[in-house]
N, C-alpha and C positions, 0 to 999 in steps of 0.2 A: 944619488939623486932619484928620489920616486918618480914611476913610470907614470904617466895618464892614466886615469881610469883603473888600477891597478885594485883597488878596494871595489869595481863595481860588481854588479850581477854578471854571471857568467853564462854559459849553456843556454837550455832551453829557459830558465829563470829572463835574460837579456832580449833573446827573443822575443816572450810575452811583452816586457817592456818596450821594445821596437811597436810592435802591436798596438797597445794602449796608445803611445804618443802616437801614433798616425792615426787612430781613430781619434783624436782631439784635435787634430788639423784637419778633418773630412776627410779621410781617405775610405771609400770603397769596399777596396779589396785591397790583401795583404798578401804575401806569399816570402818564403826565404828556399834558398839550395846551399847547398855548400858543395864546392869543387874543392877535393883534399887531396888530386894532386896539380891543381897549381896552389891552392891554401888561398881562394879564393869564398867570399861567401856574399852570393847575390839575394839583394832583397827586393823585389819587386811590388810596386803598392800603384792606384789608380787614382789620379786627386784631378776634382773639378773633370771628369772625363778625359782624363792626359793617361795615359800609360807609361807609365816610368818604370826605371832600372836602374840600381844604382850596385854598385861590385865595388869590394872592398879587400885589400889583402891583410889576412892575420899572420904572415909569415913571419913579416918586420917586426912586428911587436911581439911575436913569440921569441925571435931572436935576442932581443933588447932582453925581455923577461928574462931569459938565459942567460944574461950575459949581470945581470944585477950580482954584486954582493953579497947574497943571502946570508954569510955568515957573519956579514958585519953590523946586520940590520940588528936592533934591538928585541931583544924577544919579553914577553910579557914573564913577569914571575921572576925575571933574571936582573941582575945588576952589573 
């Protein structure tokens, strides 16, 4: 079963994109951290003069990634 989002932008690529779509809902100010030992990654942004914080764990989904098939999955070039 493919994972969510498994084909998206990753790294600092994902982050610009975080970026982008919050400055197309009015946001502010932007900011990200990452906490790599709990495998947290907070992104904080400013909309309508609200200060928000939103924290997200990549642990779960790094585990799932791990846990995929890879050698069942079909590869390009191969039959």
């Amino acid at each position: 079963m493919p994972l969510p989002y498994e084909n998206s932008t990753g790294g600092a690529g994902a982050l610009e994109e975080i970026g982008k779509i919050l400055t197309r809902f009015g946001c502010a100010r932007f900011g990200h951290m990452t906490d790599n030992e709990t495998g947290h990654l907070l992104v904080q942004f400013t909309h309508r003069g609200n200060d928000v914080s939103v924290k997200a764990s990549y642990l779960g989904y790094a585990v799932a990634w791990l846990k995929e098939p890879l050698l069942l999955q079909p590869h390009e070039g191969h039959t």
